[in-house]
C-alpha atoms as one frame of an Amber mdcrd trajectory, in Angstrom:
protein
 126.558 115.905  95.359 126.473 114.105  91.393 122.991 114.326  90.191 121.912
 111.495  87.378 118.451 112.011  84.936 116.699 108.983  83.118 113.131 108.129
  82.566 110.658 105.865  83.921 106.936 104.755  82.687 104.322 104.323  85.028
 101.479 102.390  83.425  97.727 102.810  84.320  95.469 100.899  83.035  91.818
 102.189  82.249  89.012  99.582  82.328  86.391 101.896  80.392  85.464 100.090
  76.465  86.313 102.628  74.488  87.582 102.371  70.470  91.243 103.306  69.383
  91.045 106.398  68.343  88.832 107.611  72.002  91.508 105.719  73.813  94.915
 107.453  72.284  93.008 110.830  73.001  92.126 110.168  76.477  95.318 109.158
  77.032  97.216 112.335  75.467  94.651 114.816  77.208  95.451 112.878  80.793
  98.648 110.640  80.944 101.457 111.104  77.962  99.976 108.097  75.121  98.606
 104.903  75.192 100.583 102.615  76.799 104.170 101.394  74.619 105.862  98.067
  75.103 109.855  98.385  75.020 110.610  94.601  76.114 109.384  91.982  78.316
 110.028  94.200  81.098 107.065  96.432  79.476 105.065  93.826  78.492 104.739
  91.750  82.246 104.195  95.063  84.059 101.246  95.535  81.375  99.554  92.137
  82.391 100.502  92.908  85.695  98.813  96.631  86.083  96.017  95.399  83.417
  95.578  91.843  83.366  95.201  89.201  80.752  92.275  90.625  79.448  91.164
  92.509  76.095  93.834  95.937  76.190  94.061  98.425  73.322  98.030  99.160
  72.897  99.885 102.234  71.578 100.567 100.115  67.837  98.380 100.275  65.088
  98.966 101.004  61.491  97.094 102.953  58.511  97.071 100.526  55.751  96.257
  96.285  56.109  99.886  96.078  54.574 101.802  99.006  56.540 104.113  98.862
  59.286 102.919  98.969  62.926 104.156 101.877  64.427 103.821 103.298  68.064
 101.584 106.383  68.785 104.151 108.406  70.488 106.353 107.510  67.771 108.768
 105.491  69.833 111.047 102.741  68.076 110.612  99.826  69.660 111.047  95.878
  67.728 109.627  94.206  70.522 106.630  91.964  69.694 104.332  89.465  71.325
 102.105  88.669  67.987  99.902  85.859  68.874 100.604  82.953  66.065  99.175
  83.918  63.123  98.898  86.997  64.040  98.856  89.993  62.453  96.140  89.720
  59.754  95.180  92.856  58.276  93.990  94.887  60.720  94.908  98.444  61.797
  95.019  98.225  65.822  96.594  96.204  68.551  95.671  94.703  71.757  96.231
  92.278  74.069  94.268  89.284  75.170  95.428  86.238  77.208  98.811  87.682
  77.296  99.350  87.644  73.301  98.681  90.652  71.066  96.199  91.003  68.043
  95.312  93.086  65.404  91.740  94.328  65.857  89.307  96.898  63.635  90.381
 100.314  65.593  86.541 100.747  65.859  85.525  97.771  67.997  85.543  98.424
  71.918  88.161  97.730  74.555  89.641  98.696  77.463  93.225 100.478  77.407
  96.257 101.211  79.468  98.448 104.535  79.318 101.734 105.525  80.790 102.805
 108.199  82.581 106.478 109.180  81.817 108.432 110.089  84.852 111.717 111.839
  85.511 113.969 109.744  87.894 116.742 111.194  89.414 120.324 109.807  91.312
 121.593 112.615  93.830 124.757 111.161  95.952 124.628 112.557  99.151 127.221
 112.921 101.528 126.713 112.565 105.140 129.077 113.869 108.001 128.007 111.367
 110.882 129.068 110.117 114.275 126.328 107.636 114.087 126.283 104.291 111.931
 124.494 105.964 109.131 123.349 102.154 107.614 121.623 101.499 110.575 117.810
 101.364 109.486 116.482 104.124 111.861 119.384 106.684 110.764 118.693 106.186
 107.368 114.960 106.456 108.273 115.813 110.295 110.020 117.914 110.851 106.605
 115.238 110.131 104.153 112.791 112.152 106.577 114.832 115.172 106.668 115.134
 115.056 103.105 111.516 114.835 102.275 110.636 118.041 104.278 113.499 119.976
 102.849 111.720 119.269  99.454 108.190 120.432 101.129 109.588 123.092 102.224
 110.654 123.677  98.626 107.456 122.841  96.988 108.692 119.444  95.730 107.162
 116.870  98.260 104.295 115.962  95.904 106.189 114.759  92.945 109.058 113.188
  94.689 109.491 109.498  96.144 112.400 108.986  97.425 114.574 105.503  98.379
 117.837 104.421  98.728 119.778 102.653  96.134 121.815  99.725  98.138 125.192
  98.605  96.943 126.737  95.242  96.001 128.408  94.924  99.728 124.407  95.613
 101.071 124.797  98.804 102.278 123.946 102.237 101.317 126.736 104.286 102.652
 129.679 103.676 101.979 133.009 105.293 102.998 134.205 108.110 100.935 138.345
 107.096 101.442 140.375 105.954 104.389 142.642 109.310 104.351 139.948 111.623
 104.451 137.495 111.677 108.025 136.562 108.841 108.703 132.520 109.503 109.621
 131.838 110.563 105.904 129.923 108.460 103.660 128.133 108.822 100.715 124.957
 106.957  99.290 122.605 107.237  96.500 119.638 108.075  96.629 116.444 107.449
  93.727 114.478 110.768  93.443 111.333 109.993  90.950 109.314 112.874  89.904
């Protein structure tokens, strides 16, 4: 079994009017920071989890001349300024899809992420069955989710499978070797 780590952020957006300052700390106290925009990836699944609508982002900056920097200190270039924007404000948000600079005391809603573990485990499975077929991956993926209850682990895990460029999930290990094992990957998020 290989097992693979990388991260994943889970926005949530928060539709209390609150200033910058009370929106960072709810954030940190609850989630991990107000929410940070990596790419246009990021910045749909914002509009998507918040809407187009007035959202206080993770950027901001101390001085009407200083560099906008993100609250969990994250280095990120991406940037959807509306034109003419920035002016000299200290913190951002969004509104019909483009960002502004705002006074960090005025009132808006906000949107935090959650950062969350994802993890690749490659299974192999020693089968007589067709192991692709839809209700034998279904009795996989349910054996595997009680072994991790049994384990304590049910509650943070989702799990799917990853399909490969041929559609399947299982594939055969090698022709020499018994024939009935395959291997798949599965996505473990915590």
């Amino acid at each position: 079994m290989r097992v693979t780590f990388s991260w994943l952020h889970e926005f949530v957006y928060v539709p209390v009017s609150v200033n910058w300052t009370d929106a960072q700390k709810y954030c940190r106290q609850r989630y991990t920071d107000l929410i940070t925009i990596t790419d246009q990836a990021d910045h749909d699944e914002l509009l998507k989890t918040a809407g187009m609508g007035n959202v206080w982002l993770g950027l901001y900056r101390t001085s009407g001349d200083g560099v906008f920097v993100w609250s969990d200190q994250r280095s990120s270039s991406f940037r959807k300024w509306k034109s003419g924007q920035p002016n000299a404000q200290l913190c951002v948000n969004v509104y019909d899809g483009y960002w502004y600079d705002r006074n960090c005391e005025d009132y808006a809603p906000f949107a935090c992420y959650i950062e969350r573990k994802r993890q690749l485990v490659r299974l192999e499975v020693k089968s007589s069955q067709n192991v692709n077929d839809p209700a034998v991956m279904k009795e996989i993926l349910e054996k595997m989710e009680q072994t991790l209850k049994e384990k304590g682990l049910a509650q943070y895990a989702k799990l799917s499978w990853r399909t490969q460029s041929n559609g399947n999930v299982f594939q055969k290990k090698d022709k020499k070797s018994d024939a009935t094992k395959q291997t798949c990957i599965s996505k473990l998020r915590k």
